[in-house]
N, C-alpha and C positions, 0 to 999 in steps of 0.2 A: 854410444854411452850418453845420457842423459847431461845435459850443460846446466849450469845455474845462473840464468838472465834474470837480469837486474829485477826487483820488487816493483822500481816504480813504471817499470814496462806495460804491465798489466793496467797499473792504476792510470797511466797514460792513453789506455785505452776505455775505460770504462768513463774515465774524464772527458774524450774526447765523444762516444755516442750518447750522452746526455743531452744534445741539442738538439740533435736531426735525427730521423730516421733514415733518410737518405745515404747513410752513411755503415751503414750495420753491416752489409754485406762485404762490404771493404772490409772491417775492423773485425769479420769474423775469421774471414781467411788469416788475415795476420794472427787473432789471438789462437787460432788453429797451428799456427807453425808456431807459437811458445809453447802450444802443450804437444806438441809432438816432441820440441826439443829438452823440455827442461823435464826434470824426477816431476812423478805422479803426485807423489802425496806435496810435495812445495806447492807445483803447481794449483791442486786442490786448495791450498790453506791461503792461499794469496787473493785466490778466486771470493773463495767467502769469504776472506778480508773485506773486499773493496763491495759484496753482494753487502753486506753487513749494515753500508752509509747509507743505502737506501731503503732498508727496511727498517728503516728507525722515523720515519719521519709517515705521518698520517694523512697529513693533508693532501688532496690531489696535485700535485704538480707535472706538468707534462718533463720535464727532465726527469723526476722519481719515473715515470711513467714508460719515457723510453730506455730508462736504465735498465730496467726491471723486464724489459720487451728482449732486449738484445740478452741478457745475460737467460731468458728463458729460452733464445732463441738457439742460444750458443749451446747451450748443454742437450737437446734437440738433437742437433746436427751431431754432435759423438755417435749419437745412438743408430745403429747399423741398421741398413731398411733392408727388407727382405722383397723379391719381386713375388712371393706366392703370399696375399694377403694372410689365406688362413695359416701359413705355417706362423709357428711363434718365435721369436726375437725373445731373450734377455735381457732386462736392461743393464746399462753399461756401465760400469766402476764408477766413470763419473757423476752421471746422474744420478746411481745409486747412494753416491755420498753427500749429493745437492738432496736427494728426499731425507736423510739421513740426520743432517742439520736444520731439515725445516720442523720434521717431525720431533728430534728434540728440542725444540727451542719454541713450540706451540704455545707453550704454556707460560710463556716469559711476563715478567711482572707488569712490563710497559705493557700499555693496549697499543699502543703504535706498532710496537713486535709483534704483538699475537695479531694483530689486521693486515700486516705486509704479510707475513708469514702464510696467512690463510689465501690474499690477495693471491701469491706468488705461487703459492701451489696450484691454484688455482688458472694461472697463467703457463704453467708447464705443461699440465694434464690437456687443455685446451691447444696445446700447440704440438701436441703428440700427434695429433690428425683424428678422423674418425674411425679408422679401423685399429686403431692401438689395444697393446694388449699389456698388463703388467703381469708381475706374477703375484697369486693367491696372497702368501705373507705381507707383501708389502700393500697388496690392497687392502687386509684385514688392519697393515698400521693406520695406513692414511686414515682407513671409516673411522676406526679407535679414536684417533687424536682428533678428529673434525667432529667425531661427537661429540666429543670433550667441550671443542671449541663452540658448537653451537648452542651452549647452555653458558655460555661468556658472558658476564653482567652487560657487560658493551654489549649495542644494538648494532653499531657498525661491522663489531668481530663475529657476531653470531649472522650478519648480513651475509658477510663474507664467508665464512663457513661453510654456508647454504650454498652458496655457488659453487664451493670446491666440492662438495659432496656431491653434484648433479651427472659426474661424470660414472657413479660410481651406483648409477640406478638402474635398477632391472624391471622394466614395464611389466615383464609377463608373468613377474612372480608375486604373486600375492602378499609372502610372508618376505618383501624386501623390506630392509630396516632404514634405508635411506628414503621409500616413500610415506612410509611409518612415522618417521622424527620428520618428515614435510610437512604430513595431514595435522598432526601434533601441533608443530610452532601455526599452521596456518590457520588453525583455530584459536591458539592460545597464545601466542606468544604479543606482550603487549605492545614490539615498534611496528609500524607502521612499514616499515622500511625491511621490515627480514620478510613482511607477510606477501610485500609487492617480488620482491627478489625471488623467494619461492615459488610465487606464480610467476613467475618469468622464467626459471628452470627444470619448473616441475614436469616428470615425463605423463606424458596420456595416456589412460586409460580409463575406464569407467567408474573405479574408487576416485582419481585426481578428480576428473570432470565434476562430480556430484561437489566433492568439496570445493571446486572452482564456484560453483552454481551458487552454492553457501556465501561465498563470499563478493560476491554480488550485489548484498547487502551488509557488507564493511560499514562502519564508519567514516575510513577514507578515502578522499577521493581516487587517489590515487591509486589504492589496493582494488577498489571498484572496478578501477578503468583495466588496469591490469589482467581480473577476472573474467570482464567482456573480450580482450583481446588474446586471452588464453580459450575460451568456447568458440571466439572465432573462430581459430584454427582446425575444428572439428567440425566433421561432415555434419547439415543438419538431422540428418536419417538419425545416430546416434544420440538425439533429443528424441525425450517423447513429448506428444502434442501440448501437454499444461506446461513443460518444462519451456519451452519455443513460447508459448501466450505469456507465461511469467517474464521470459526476460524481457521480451520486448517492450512488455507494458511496464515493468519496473523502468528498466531502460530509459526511456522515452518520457519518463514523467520524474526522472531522477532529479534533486535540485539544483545538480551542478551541472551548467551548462559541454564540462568535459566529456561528462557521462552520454549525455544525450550526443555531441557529436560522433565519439566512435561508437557508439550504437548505430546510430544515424549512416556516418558514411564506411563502418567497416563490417558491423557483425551483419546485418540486414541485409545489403549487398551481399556477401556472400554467398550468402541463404538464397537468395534469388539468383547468383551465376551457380549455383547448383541445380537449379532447375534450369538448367540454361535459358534463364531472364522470360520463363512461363511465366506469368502471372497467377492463370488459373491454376496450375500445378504449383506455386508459392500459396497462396491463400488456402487450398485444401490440406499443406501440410500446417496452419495455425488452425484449420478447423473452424471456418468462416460463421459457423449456426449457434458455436459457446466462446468463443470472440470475435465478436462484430467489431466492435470499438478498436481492440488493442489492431486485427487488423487493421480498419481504416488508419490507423496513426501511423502503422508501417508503410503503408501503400502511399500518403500521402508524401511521406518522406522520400520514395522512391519516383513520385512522380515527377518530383521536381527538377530531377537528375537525369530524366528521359526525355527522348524527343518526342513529341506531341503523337505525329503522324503515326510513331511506331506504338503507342498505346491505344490508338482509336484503331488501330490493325488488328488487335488480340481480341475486341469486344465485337461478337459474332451477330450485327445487325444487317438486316436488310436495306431494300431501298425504302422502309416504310418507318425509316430510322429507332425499328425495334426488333430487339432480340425472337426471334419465334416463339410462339408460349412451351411448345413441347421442350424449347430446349433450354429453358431457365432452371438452373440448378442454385443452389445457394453461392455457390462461388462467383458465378458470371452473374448474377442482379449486383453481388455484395460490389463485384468490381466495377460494374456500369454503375452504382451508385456512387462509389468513391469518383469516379473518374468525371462524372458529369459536377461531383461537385470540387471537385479541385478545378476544372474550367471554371466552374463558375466564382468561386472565388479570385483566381485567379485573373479574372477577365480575359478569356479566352471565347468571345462573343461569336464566334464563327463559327468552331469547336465545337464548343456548346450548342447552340443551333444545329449541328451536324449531329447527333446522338441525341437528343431531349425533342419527341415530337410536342406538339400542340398540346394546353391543356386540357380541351374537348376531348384529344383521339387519346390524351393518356388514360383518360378516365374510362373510357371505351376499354383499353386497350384491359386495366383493371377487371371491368366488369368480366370481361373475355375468360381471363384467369380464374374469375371466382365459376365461372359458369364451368370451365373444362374441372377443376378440380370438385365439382360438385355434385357431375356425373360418373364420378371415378368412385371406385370402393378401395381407398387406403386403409394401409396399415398404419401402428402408430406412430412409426418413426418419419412416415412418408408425410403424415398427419404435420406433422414438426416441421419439417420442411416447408413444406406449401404454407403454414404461420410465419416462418422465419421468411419466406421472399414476401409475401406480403403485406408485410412490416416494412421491406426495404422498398418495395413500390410505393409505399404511402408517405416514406421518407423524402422519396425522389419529388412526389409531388409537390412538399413543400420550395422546391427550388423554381416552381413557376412564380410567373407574374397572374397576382388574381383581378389588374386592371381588367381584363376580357372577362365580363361581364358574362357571357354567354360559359365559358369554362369555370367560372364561379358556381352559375347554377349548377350546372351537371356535377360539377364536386361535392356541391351540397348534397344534392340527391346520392352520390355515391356512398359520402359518408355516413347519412341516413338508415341507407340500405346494407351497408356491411357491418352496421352495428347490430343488425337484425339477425345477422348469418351464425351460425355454430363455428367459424371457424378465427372466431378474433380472440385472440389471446392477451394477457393482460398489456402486455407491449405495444400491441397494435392500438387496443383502446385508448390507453395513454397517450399516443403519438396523434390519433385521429381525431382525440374530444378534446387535448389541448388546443389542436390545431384549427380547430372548430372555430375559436375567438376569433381568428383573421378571418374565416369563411365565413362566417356572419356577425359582423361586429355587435349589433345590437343586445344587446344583455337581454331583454327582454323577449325578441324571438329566437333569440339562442336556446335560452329554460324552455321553453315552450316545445323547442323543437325535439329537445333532446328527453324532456317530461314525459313525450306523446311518444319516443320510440320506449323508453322505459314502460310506460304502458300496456305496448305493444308486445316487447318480449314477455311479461310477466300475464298479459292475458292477450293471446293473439284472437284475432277474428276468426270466426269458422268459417269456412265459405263449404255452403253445401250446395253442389254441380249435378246436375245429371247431362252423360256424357254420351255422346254416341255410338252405336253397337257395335261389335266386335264382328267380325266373320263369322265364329261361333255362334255369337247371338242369335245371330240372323238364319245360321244353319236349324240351330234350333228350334225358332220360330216356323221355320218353312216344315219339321217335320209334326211341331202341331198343330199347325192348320188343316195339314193331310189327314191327322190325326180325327181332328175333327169335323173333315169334312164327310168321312166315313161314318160317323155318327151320325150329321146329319143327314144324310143319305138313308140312311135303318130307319131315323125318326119320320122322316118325312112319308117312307113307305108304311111305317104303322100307321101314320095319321089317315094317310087318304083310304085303309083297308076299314080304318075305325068310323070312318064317314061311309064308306060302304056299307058298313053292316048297320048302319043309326044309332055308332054307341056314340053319342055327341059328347056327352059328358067326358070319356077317354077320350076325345080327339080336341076336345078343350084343353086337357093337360099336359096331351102333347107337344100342340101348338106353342103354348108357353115354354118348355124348355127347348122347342123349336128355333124360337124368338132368343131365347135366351145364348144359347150355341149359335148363332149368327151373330150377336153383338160380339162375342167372346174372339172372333175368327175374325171381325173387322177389327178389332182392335190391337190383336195380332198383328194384321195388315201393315198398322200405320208405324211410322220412325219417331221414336220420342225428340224431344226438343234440346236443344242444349239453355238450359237456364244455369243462374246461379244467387246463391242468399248466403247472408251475413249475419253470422250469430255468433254472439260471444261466449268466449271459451270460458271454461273453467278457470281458476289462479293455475300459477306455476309456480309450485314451490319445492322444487328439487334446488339443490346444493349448486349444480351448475349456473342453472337461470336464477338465482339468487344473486352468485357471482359475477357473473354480468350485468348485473342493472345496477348493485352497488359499486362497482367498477368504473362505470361512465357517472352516475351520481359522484364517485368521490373526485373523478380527475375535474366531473365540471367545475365541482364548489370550490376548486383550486383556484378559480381564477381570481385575477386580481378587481375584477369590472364586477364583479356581483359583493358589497357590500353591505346588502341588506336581507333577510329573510322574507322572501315575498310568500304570499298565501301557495303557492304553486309549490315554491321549496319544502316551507312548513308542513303541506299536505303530503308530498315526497317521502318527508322525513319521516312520519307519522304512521306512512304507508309502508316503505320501505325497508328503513333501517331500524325502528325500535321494536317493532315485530320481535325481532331477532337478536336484539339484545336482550338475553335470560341467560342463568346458569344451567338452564337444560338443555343450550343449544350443545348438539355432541358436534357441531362442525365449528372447530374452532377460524378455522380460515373466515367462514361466512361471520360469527362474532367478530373478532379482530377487525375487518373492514368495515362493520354497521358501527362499528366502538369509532372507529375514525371520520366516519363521514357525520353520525349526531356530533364531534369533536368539531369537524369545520360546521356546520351548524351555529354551533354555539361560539364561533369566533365572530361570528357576524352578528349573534342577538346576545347580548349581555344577561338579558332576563332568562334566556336559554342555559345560557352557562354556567348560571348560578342554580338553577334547577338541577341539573344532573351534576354539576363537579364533583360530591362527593359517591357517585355512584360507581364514577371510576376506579375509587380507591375501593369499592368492596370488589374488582374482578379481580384488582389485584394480589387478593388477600384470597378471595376463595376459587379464582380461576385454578387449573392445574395445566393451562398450557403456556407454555413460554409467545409467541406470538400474540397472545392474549393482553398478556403480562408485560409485553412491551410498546403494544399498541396504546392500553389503559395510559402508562407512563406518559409514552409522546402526548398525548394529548391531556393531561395531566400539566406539564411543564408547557405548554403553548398558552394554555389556558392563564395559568400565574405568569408568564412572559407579558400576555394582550391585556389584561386586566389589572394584576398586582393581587396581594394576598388579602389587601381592607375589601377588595368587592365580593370576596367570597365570606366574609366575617371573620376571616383568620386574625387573631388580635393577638398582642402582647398583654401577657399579666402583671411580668415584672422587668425591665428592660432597663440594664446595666451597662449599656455601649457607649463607648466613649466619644466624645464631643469635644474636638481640641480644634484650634485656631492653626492652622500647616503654616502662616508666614510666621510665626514666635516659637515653632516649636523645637527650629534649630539653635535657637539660642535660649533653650531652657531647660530644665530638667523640672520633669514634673513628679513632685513628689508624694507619697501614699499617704491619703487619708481616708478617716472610716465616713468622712461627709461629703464624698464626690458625690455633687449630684446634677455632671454634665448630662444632657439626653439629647439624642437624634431627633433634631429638628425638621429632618427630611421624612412629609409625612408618605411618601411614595416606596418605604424602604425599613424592612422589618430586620431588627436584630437577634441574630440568637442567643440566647440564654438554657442552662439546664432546664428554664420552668417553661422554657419555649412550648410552642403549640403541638399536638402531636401529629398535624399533619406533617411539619418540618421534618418531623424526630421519623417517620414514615418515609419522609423523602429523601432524609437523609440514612435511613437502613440499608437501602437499595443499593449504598457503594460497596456492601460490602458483599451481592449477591454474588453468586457462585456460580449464576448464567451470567456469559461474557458482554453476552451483547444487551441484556438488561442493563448490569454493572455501568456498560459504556453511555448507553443511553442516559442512566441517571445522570453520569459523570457529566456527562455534554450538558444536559439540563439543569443541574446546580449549578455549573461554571457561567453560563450564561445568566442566570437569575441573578446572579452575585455583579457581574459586568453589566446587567441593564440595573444595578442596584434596589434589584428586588427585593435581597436578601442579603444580610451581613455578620461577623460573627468569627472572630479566631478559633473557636472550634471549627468550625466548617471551615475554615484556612488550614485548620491542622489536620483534619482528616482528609484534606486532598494534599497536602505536600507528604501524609506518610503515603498514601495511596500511590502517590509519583513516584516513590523510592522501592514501593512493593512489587511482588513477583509477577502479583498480576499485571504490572503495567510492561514491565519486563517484556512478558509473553503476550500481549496484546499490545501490538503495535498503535492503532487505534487509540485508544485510552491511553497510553505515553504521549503523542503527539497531542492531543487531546488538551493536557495536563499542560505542557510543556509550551504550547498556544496561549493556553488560557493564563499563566501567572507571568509572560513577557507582557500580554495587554493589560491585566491587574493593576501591574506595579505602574502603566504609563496613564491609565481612561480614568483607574479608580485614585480618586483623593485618597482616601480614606485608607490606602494600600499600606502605608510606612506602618502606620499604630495599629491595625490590624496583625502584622505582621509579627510586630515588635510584642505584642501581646501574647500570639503563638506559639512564639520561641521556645518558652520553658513549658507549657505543656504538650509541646509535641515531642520535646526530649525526655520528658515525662510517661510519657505514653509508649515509649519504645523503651525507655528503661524499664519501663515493669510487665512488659509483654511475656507473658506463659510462658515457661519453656518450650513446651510444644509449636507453640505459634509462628506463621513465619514472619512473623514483625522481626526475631530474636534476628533474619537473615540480613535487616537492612542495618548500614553503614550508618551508624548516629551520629559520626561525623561529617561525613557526607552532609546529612542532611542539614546542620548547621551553617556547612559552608554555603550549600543553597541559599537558607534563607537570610545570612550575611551579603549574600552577592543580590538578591531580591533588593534587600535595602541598599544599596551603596548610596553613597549621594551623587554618582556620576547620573543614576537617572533623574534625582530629583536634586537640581543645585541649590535652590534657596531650603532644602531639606532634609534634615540627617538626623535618624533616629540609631543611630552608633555609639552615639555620647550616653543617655539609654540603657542603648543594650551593656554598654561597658561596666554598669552600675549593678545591672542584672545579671550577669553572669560573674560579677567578681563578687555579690551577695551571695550568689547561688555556692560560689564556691567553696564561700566562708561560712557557709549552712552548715552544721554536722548532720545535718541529717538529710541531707541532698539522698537525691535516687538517682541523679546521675553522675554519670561517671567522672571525675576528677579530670581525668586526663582530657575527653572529649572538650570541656569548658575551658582548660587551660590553652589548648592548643585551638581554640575558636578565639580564642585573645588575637593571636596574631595576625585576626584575619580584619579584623575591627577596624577601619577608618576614622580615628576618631579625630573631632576637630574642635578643640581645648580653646576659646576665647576668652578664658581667664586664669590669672593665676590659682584663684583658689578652686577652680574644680581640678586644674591640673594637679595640687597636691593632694586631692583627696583620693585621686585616683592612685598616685605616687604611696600615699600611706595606704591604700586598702595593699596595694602590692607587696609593699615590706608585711603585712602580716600574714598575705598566701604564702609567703617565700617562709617565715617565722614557722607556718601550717607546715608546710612539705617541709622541712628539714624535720620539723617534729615526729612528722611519719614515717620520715623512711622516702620520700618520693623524692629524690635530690635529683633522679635523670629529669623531672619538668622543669626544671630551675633553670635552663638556657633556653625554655621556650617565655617564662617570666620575663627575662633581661633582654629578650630580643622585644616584645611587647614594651619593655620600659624603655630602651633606647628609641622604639618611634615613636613616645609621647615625649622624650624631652630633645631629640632633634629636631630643627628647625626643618619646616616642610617650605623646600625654594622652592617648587612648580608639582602642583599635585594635580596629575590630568590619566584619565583613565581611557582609552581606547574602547570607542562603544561595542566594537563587533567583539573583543576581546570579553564584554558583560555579558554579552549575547550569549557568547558560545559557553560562559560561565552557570549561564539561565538556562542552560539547555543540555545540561548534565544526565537529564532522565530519561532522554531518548538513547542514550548510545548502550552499545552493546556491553552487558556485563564482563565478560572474558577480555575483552579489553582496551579499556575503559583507563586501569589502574598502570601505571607505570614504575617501574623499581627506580626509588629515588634513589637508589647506590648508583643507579646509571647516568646520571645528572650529575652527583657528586664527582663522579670520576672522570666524564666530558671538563666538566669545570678544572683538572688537573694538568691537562692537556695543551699546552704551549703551540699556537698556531704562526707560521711565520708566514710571512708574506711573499718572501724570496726565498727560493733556494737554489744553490750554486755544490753541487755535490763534487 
């Protein structure tokens, strides 16, 4: 019969395994002989008495932590183990009453309850073992109540949640609701902390994986890192080839030093002991010919973690310290290239020298290649290949020393000769006519050199050969001399028949075609000569051989050593590329590069540039190809970059920009008259106005185009004209902070970062940045107040964008500077407007964002009185809920400000609101509020 031991017995034990673990197994055998001795249900109710003190408390404490260990452990050990895995077990009264009170008590008001609760289910299930089995109803509770809890204002309880529901997931079913509510919060859900949890429980398979991938580019660090060490885990076979080049190269170029380490020493590793530590076999699965680069960045990271000897072992050279040409594939050049340059960076001089022959014999070794693949009849993918190792040959070549004069020349002459070939692609030109400047410094026989192979390819020399005969030939010949020998044989017998009879006159006639078949039979005889002549070909004006000449024309004029249009260029230019600037040309490619190369042209001749600048703007207007349209652009904004807008004649008509003194303006308030007539003294720097020029009004259209990469390009090229103070203008401040907030920038990564670059340099390079800015304000909340319904202006956050451009201004960047005082003025007129477009609400709760810094009493009270008549406003209308964000804005103008210091990286991250992902981005301020509730103790003694 059941006994009834004392109450504090039990609590004497849960007392005593709060410190140690070392101790549990003692104190379970004991609390094992109370529940054998004492009634079920006491026992029970005493149990979750004392379970009860430690699920009240949130904070991590290792006492809370081994309470909560033993008491999961204890209700475990009831449960009766079966020696046949798959037969099934019951669970047992006891535990059934421990799931019983956690699952009704889920929902409890404290979050400290609902996060132990969730914590400690969650520590049961886990301590069940891996082959555990419940039964169907009480699995359908748990999912129930844990989905409940995973939609918990709390981030902590919806963390937790996620945990306890991992045990409760079926990989191979499609239609599971536990990887359903994963995929769900792992896209949407906005803590940081449920998104990393998920990825850290989530089961694998190829729906998780893709969303893992997705999340890869989080915002957080953390959720990021998380994501890399979740595709760890998965064979690389189960990537496909862009998925493998995406991460690596996001990976590796990620801004947080975290990200790049387990990229670096966990997921990439991997990836190569799957290949058991092949090289060649790692580089074929990123696909060495459509990522060169992001390979090399993995390989180099992996080099440095390898022993020397066993990477110079994988690269399959002879004694002539070179791979065989037959056996050069893309993967073994791409890897002998990386490897010869990690010694060489590395200073691995001995290494190096052991795998890099001579310059002379590489250039041999080159010529070799071009000659075996020029006897071969490719196809086009083989075509690709021989361009892609040939490229990484030429790469290599730059890691010699071009002191050896004699492997100088023979490089020259290489690179001469392979600009001539059909097989240089635009890569290889690039790499070979940059690389040209080191190979012959002089500017002047540089042009010259590279003038005369343009030349060349566009009208090569004829050379006409007469060659020597064939076996045929020769057979041929021998059977018309016989031919003819038989002729003259006939002839000769009528002649002397013809002298017989005295017909002289016929034996005259014969004679001569006698004569004549004799010369024709020696001539026969003899072996023609081998000669050869030089005559000039016709032009080349096919699309390809166009290609090519303006190709090495555009990378030469790149350089930085040619500063002047010489007669040689000029004639080039004149020759080459203006040809082929019309709008009849149908090959846009070939327009597009002749549009770029008259562009560097005219970076070097001013009188040049001023000639065609507006020619640019008519391809852009009646071009119909986007490549066209964005070449026109780039060079378009290079041009206004190197010159400015006065040397094209771009002028102002009527010019309203404002001209204030930055050291007086924090202590003033500048007020509205109809007789300002400050003006931009800076004559290098054109303002915009509505009556502005229509080139501006042109180059400012472009943001709003609807090709992305036009759009970008524009965006890149007004941000920069604005930063080298080319161009100025709160409309063009406004139309790139709404731009920043639009969907476009959203979806184009580019163009966000773009954006997000350019107003953290504004606000610190440009003076001018504060009153610009402070000028914006209300027409750019203006502009998104009256946006169409249809438009997707109606989608961006007008608060948002306020905050933006309050944190733009703080005076944390500019100390002697603060146009807050200002805006304070401007928005609490704007509020007290009846006739405002925007929204009430938006202006009031941009009050509280204001730093303002009041150095007198009297503007303090006039700010004081404009408040008492918004407050006077909103009671009048109806609007009483904004009246606690008024009084919070009035209590920080009449509190005394002890120490007001703002955290730079905190404005940063403030500035840089437009890069982060929309979905989540926003956070439920109920979950702030109710963190803020929450009583943390320091000690706990349970």
């Amino acid at each position: 019969m059941p006994i009834r031991i004392e109450p504090n017995k039990i609590s004497e034990v849960f007392h005593a395994v709060q410190y140690n673990r070392t101790c549990h197994q003692n104190y379970m055998k004991k609390l094992r002989k109370y529940y054998d001795k004492m009634d079920f249900k006491y026992f029970v109710r005493e149990f979750i008495s004392n379970l009860t003190i430690p699920l009240t408390y949130i904070e991590k404490h290792p006492n809370v932590e081994n309470t909560l260990q033993f008491a999961a452990k204890f209700a475990i050990s009831l449960q009766p183990q079966s020696d046949n895995e798959e037969e099934y077990e019951e669970v047992c009264a006891f535990l059934e009453q421990i799931f019983i009170f956690l699952l009704t008590h889920h929902g409890a008001k404290d979050v400290a309850v609902r996060f132990r609760v969730c914590y400690f289910l969650n520590m049961i299930l886990d301590t069940m073992g891996d082959n555990a089995t419940i039964e169907d109803e009480l699995c359908n509770r748990i999912l129930q109540c844990m989905m409940e809890r995973i939609l918990d204002k709390s981030p902590k309880v919806r963390a937790q949640a996620a945990i306890a529901l991992n045990r409760l997931q079926e990989p191979n079913n499609k239609a599971c609701s536990v990887i359903s509510v994963y995929l769900f919060h792992l896209s949407r859900d906005p803590s940081a902390e449920v998104r990393r949890v998920i990825l850290t429980k989530m089961a694998k398979n190829k729906i998780t994986l893709n969303a893992a991938i997705n999340r890869t580019r989080d915002v957080d660090d953390s959720v990021r890192k998380m994501a890399y060490l979740f595709i760890s885990k998965i064979t690389v076979k189960s990537l496909t080839i862009s998925q493998r080049e995406q991460l690596i190269n996001n990976g590796l170029r990620d801004r947080s030093d975290m990200i790049k380490k387990c990229v670096r020493e966990i997921l990439i590793p991997s990836w190569l002991r799957y290949y058991d530590k092949n090289y060649i076999n790692f580089i074929k699965a990123i696909d060495a010919e459509h990522a060169a680069e992001t390979t090399a960045l993995a390989l180099s990271c992996l080099f440095k973690n390898e022993d020397i000897g066993n990477l110079i072992e994988q690269l399959p050279i002879d004694k002539t310290k070179f791979v065989p040409i037959e056996q050069l594939s893309s993967e073994i050049i791409l890897y002998w290239r990386c490897l010869v340059e990690f010694l060489k960076n590395e200073n691995y001089i001995d290494e190096f020298d052991q795998i890099m022959p001579e310059l002379s014999l590489f250039c041999s070794y080159i010529k070799d290649f071009i000659t075996l693949i020029d006897t071969r009849t490719n196809k086009q993918y083989e075509h690709i290949t021989q361009q892609f190792i040939l490229h990484q040959l030429f790469e290599m070549v730059k890691l010699h020393d071009l002191s050896d004069e004699m492997g100088r020349k023979n490089l020259k002459e290489l690179i001469l000769d392979t600009l001539q070939t059909h097989y240089c692609s635009e890569k290889i030109n690039e790499c070979i006519v940059k690389y040209f400047d080191k190979v012959v410094p002089d500017v002047t026989d540089r042009v010259a050199l590279l003038v005369e192979v343009i030349n060349e390819i566009r009208m090569p020399t004829k050379i006409n050969a007469i060659v020597p005969m064939s076996d045929d030939e020769r057979h041929e010949r021998k059977m018309m001399k016989a031919k003819l020998g038989m002729q003259l044989l006939e002839l000769e017998d009528d002649e002397y028949s013809a002298i017989q009879r005295k017909d002289y006159s016929t034996a005259q006639a014969i004679s001569i075609k006698v004569a004549s078949l004799r010369a024709e039979i020696e001539n026969l005889s003899k072996e023609p000569e081998v000669t050869e002549t030089q005559n000039p070909c016709e032009e080349k004006t096919d699309p390809e051989t166009v290609m090519q000449c303006l190709q090495i024309m555009y990378y030469m004029m790149q350089s930085i050593t040619i500063t002047i249009l010489t007669p040689a260029l000029r004639t080039l230019m004149d020759s080459i590329a203006l040809p082929y600037i019309n709008l009849q040309n149908n090959h846009d490619r070939v327009l597009s590069l002749a549009l770029k190369c008259v562009g560097l042209c005219c970076h070097v001749d001013k009188d040049l540039a001023k000639k065609y600048f507006m020619m640019y703007f008519l391809y852009i207007s009646e071009s119909g190809n986007e490549d066209v349209w964005i070449a026109a652009t780039e060079v378009i904004f290079d041009l206004l970059l190197k010159y400015g807008f006065e040397h094209f004649d771009i002028t102002q008509e009527d010019s309203n920009n404002i001209q204030f003194n930055s050291s007086k303006r924090s202590r003033s308030v500048r007020l509205y008259s109809h007789n300002d007539e400050d003006i931009n003294v800076n004559d290098k720097q054109i303002s915009y106005t509505d009556s502005s020029n229509n080139v501006i009004k042109a180059l400012m259209a472009l943001l709003d185009s609807q090709i992305v990469n036009l759009q970008s390009v524009a965006t890149e090229g007004l941000c920069k004209l604005i930063l080298h103070k080319r161009i100025s203008g709160h409309h063009l401040i406004s139309q790139l902070l709404i731009l920043w907030h639009s969907q476009a920038a959203k979806e184009n990564p580019f163009l966000s970062q773009c954006l997000c670059n350019f107003f953290n340099l504004y606000i610190s390079k440009v003076s001018e940045s504060q009153a610009i800015l402070e000028e914006a304000y209300l027409p750019t909340l203006k502009t998104l107040a009256n946006a169409p319904e249809m438009s997707t202006l109606q989608e961006i956050d007008v608060l948002r964008v306020s905050e933006v451009i309050i944190s733009l201004t703080c005076c944390a960047i500019h100390n002697n500077y603060s146009i807050h005082n200002q805006l304070t003025y401007t928005i609490l007129s704007e509020i007290l407007n009846p006739d405002t477009e925007i929204l009430i609400e938006v202006l009031i709760k941009s009050l509280k964002m204001l730093d303002v810094q009041l150095d007198g009493e009297n503007l303090k009270n006039d700010i004081l009185k404009a408040l008492d008549d918004v407050e006077v406003m909103l009671n009048t209308s109806g609007e009483k809920r904004l009246l606690n964000h008024i009084n919070q804005f009035r209590a920080k103008i009449t509190t005394p400000k002890i120490n007001l210091s703002i955290d730079k990286e905190n404005l940063d991250n403030q500035s840089n609101l437009g890069s982060q992902d929309e979905n989540i981005e926003n956070v439920d301020e109920q979950e702030d509020e109710n963190e803020d509730e929450i009583e943390i103790e320091n000690d706990i003694d349970i």
